[in-house]
C-alpha positions in Angstrom: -80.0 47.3 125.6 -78.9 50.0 127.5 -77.7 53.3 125.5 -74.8 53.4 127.3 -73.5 49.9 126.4 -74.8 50.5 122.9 -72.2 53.2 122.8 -69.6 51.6 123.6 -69.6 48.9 121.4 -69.9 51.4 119.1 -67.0 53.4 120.2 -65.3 49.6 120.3 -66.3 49.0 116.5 -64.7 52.2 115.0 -61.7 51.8 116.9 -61.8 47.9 115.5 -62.2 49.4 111.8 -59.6 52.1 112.3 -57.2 49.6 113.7 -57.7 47.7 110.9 -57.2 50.3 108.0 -54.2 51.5 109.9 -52.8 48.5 109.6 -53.6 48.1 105.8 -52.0 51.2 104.8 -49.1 50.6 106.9 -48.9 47.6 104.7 -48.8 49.3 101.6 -52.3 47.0 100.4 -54.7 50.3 100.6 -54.6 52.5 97.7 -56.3 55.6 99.3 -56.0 57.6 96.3 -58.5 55.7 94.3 -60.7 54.7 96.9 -61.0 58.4 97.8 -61.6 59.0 94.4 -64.1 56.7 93.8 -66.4 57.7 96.8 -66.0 61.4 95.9 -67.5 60.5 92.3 -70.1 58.3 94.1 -71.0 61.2 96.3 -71.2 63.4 93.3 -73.1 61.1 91.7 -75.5 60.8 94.7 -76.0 64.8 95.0 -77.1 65.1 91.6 -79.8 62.4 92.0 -81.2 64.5 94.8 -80.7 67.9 93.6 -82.4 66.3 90.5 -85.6 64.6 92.8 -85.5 68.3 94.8 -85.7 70.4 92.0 -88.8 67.9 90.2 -90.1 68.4 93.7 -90.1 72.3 93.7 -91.6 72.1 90.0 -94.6 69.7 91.6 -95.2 72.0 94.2 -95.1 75.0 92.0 -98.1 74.1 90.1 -100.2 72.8 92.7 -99.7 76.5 94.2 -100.6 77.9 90.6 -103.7 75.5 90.6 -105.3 76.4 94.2 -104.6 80.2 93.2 -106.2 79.7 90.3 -109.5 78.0 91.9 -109.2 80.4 95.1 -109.4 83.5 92.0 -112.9 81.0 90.0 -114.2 80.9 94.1 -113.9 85.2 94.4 -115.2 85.4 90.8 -118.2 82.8 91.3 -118.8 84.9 94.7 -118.8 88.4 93.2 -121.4 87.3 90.4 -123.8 85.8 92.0 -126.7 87.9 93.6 -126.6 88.3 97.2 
């Protein structure tokens, strides 16, 4: 499919869905207050499950870093030891 037809029918579907909610609050059957509300507290929600997996993450990282320091320092020490 071309891009340019794939744009426009997506350009075609958000004017579809805005057309429709339009009408639904013009209506009085949309209560925007509580849906709002609800997908703020679902964002929320969805922020702390990823600064939660980022920060456990970081923490993995951080001791594989301590780890290869601490074999790179064993490698230098093994090296300085042995005769040459």
């Amino acid at each position: 499919m071309n891009s340019n037809v794939k744009y426009a029918l997506f350009f075609l579907g958000g004017v579809v869905v805005g057309a429709i909610g339009a009408s639904a609050v013009s209506r009085g059957k949309l209560d925007l207050k509580s849906m709002t509300t609800g997908l703020i507290s679902r964002g929320l929600d969805v922020k702390d499950a990823v600064v939660a997996k980022v920060e456990t993450v970081k923490e993995n990282v951080d001791d594989l870093v301590a780890e290869a320091r601490y074999e790179a320092e064993q490698r230098r020490e093994k090296k300085g030891s042995s005769p040459a």
